[in-house]
C-alpha positions in Angstrom: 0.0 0.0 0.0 1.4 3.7 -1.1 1.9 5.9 1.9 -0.9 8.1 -0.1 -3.3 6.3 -0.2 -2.8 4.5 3.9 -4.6 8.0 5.3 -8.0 7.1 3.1 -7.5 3.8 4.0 -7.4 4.0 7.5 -10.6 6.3 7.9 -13.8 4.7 9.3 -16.2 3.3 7.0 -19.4 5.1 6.9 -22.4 2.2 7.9 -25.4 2.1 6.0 -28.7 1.0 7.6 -31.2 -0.5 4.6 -34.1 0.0 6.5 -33.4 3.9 6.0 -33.5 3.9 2.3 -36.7 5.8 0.7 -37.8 4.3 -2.7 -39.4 7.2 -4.9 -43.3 7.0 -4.5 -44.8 7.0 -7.4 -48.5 7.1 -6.3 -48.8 10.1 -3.8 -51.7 11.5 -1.9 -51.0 14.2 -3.6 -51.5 13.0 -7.2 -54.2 10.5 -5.7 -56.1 14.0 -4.9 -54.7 15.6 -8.3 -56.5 12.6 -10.2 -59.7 13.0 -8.5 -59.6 17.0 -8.8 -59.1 16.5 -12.8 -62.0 13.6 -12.8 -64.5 15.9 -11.3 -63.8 18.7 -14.0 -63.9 16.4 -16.6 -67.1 15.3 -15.9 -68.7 18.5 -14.7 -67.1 19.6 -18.3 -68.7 16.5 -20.1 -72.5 17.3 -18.9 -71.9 20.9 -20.0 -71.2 20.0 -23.1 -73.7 17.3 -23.2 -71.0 14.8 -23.9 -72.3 12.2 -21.4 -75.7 12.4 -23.5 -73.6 11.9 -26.9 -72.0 8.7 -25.6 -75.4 7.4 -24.4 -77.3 8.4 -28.1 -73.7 6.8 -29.5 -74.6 3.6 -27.4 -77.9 3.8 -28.9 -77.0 4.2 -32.0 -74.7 1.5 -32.3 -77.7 -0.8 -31.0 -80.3 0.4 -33.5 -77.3 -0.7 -36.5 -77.4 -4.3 -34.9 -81.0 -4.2 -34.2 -81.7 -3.2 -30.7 -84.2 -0.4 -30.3 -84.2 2.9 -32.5 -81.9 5.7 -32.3 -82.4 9.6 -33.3 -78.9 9.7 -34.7 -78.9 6.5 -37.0 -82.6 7.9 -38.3 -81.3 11.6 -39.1 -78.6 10.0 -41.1 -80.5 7.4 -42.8 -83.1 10.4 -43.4 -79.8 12.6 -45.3 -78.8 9.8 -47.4 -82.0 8.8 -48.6 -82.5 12.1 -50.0 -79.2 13.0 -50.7 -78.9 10.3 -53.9 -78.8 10.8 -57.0 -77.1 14.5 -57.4 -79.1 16.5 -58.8 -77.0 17.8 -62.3 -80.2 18.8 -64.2 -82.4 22.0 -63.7 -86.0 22.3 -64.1 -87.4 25.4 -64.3 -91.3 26.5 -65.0 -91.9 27.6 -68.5 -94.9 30.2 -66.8 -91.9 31.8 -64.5 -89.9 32.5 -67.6 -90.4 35.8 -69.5 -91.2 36.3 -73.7 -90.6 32.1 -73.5 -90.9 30.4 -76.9 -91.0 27.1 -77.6 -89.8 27.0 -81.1 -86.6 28.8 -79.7 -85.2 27.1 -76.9 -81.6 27.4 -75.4 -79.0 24.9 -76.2 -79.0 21.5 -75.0 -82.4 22.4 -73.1 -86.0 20.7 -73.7 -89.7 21.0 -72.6 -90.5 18.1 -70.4 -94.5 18.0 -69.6 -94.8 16.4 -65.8 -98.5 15.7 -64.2 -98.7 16.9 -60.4 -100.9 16.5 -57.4 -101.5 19.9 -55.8 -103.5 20.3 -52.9 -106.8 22.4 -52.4 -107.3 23.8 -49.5 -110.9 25.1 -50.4 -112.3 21.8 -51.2 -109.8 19.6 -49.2 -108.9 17.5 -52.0 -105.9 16.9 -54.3 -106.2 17.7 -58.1 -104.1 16.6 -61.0 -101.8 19.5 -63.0 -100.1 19.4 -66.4 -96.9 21.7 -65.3 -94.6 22.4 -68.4 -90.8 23.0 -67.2 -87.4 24.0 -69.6 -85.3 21.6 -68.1 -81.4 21.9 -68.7 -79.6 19.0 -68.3 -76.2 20.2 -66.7 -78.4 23.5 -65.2 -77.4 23.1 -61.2 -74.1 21.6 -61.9 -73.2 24.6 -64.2 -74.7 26.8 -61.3 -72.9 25.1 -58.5 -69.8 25.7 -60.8 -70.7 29.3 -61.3 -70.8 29.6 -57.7 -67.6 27.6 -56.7 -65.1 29.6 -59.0 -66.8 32.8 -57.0 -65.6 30.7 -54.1 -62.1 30.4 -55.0 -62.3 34.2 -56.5 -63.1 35.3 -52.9 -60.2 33.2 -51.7 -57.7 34.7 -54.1 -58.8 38.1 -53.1 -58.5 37.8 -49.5 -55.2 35.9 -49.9 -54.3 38.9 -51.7 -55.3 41.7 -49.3 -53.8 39.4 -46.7 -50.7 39.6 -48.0 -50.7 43.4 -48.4 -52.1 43.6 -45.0 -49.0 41.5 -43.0 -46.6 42.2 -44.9 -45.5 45.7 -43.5 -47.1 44.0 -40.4 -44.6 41.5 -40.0 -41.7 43.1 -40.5 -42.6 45.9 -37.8 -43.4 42.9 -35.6 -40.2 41.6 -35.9 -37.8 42.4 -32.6 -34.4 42.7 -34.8 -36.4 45.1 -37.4 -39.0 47.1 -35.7 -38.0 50.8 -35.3 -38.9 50.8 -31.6 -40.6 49.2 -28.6 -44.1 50.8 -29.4 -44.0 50.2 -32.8 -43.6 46.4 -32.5 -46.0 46.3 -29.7 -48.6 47.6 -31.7 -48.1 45.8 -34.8 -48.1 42.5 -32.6 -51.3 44.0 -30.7 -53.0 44.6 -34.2 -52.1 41.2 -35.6 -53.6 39.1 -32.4 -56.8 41.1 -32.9 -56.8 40.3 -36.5 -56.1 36.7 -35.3 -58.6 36.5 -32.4 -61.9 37.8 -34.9 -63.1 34.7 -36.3 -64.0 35.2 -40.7 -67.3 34.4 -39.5 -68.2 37.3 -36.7 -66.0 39.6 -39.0 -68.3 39.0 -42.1 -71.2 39.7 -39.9 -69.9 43.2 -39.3 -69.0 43.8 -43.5 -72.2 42.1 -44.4 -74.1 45.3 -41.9 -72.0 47.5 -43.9 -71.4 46.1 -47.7 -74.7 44.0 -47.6 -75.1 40.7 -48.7 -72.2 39.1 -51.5 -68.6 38.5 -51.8 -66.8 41.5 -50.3 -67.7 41.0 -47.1 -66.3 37.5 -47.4 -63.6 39.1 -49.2 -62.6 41.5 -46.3 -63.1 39.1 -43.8 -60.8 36.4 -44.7 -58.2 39.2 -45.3 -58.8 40.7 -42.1 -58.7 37.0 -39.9 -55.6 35.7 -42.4 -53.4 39.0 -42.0 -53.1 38.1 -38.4 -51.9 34.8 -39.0 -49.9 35.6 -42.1 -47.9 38.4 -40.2 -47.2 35.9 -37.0 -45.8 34.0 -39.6 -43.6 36.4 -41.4 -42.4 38.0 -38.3 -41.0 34.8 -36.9 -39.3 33.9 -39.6 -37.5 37.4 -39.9 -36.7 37.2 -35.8 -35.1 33.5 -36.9 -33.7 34.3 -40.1 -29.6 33.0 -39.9 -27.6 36.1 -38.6 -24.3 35.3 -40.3 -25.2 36.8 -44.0 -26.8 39.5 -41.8 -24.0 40.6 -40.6 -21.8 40.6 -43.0 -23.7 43.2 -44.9 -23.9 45.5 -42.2 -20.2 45.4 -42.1 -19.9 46.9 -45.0 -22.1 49.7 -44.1 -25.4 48.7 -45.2 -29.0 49.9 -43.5 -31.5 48.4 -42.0 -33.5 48.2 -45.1 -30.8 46.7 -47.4 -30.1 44.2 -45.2 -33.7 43.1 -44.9 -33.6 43.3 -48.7 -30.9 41.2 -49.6 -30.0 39.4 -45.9 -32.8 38.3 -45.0 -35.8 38.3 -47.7 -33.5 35.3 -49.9 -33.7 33.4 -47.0 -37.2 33.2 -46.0 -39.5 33.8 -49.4 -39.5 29.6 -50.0 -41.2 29.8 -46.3 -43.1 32.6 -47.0 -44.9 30.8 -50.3 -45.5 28.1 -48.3 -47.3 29.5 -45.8 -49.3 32.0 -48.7 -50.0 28.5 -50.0 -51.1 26.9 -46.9 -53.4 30.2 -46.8 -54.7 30.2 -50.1 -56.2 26.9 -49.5 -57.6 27.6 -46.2 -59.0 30.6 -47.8 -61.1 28.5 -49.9 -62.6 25.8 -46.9 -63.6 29.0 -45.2 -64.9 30.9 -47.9 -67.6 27.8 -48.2 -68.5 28.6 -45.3 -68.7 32.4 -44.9 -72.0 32.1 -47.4 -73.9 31.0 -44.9 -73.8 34.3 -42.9 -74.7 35.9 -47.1 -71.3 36.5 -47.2 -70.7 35.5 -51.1 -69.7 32.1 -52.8 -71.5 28.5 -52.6 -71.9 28.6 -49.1 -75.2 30.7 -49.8 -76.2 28.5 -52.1 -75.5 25.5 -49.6 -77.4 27.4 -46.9 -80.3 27.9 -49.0 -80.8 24.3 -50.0 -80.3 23.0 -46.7 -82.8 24.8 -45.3 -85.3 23.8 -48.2 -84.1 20.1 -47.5 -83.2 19.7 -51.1 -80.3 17.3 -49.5 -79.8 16.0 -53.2 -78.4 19.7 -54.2 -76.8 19.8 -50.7 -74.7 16.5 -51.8 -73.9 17.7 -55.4 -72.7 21.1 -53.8 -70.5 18.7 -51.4 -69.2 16.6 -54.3 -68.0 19.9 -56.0 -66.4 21.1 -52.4 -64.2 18.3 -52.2 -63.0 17.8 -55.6 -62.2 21.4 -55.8 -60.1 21.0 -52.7 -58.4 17.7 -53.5 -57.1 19.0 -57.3 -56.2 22.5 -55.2 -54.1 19.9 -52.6 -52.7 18.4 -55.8 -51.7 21.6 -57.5 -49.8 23.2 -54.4 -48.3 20.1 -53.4 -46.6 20.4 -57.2 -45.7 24.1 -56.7 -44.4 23.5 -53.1 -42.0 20.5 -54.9 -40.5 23.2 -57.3 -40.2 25.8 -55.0 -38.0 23.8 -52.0 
């Protein structure tokens, strides 16, 4: 044994008593009463949102399918689909509703179709039999529904647009290494969460007051609700834009401005048409939607045939909806290849 290592030797071993050792608990009163807590909000949360009378029409509904009572959800749905086949691609339209119409000179690819109906009296409580003439068009609704989808993706394209003009000048302000001071980027970044915290459809309420019924209003309120997110988006990606081409150009004595322009804009424009992309198409789900508040494209359409249960236009319009999107996923996804 080395004379420097005899001192260590010679000190007294420290005892260790195993009945003193403490394992880590990992059930605790404390997370015992956690787990609790958290069960009684989630089920006070579940009957406010009527979630425990969802599972039970669920349970129900999964009974009626194999045969076991009825069920008010399996019967709305069957009730849809029913009349939601075939789609409805003709229109028929009443030759008396038409103005200076004349048989011998009818519109292309259109006919006069004669149809017997029952209509009902109400004078002499019976039904009677009448000969109704109609112009029917054989592509008619489908050509409408068209009509009213490239409207759709017009309003998209718009608001996209004023979007981008909107967050633009936004984003850079909001961004910490560009803004000109402290209030300035505080206020951009105020006015961007408001524009992100309106949702398009309380924001077309307020532009349908003002521009009335149609497709501004949907124009201006996807611009408004898109600027927000848009401008989040650019500002981030100026705050983490790579710092070394940066500066190197302000080195050699250039501004703010021309570093921005040449530093940083390279950089993050392959981002920036990603997310315009990612907008452009979101644009377009939404703006399905924004007719229902009379805010311009198919959505108005959609909302008026719903509420005339004329389910077989509702599916057609449904059909177009989803095609339109799926060859719009196709198309960016090809753009997005080129561009990265």
């Amino acid at each position: 044994m080395s004379p420097a290592t005899e001192p260590f030797m010679n000190q007294p071993k420290e005892r260790y008593n195993s009945d003193s050792w403490e394992l880590h608990r990992a059930v605790t009163p404390k997370l015992i009463a956690l787990f609790l807590l958290l069960t009684v909000l989630i089920g006070w949360s579940a009957h406010n949102t009527e979630m425990d009378r969802a599972a039970l029409e669920n349970i129900q509904a999964v009974g009626a399918l194999i045969g076991i009572g009825d069920s008010k959800v399996v019967s709305g749905a069957t009730g849809f689909i029913r009349k939601a086949f075939p789609f409805v691609v003709k229109s028929k339209t009443e030759t008396e509703r038409l103005d200076n119409f004349d048989p011998d000179k009818l519109p292309l690819f259109t006919h006069v179709e004669n149809v017997t109906e029952r209509e009902y009296d109400t004078l002499t409580d019976s039904y009677s039999e009448v000969d109704i003439q109609y112009l029917v068009h054989p592509f008619g609704y489908l050509i409408k529904v068209l009509v009213k989808m490239w409207e759709t993706l017009e309003m998209a394209f718009w608001g996209t647009l004023f979007s981008i003009m909107i967050s633009l000048p936004l984003g850079i302000l909001s961004a910490r290494n560009y803004t000109p001071n402290k209030a300035v980027y505080s206020g951009a970044r105020g006015l961007l969460g408001f524009h992100r915290s309106m949702p398009e459809l309380i924001i077309a309420l307020f532009f349908v007051l003002m521009y009335g019924f149609g497709p501004i209003a949907g124009i201006f309120a996807l611009a408004v609700h898109t600027s927000g997110v848009l401008g989040k988006f650019f500002a981030d990606e100026i705050e983490n834009a790579p710092t070394g081409p940066q500066d190197a150009l302000r080195t050699s004595g250039a501004g703010k401005l021309k570093v921005l322009r040449f530093a940083v804009l390279p950089q993050v424009l392959p981002q920036y048409v990603a997310y315009v992309q990612y907008i452009f198409e979101r644009n377009i789900r939404t703006a399905t939607v924004l007719g229902i508040v009379g805010a311009g494209g198919i959505g108005m359409e959609l909302k008026g045939r719903w509420d005339l249960f004329d389910y077989d236009h509702v599916s057609t319009i449904l059909l177009i909806i989803f095609i339109t999107v799926m060859l719009l996923e196709l198309i960016s996804q090809k753009l997005r290849a080129r561009t990265m």
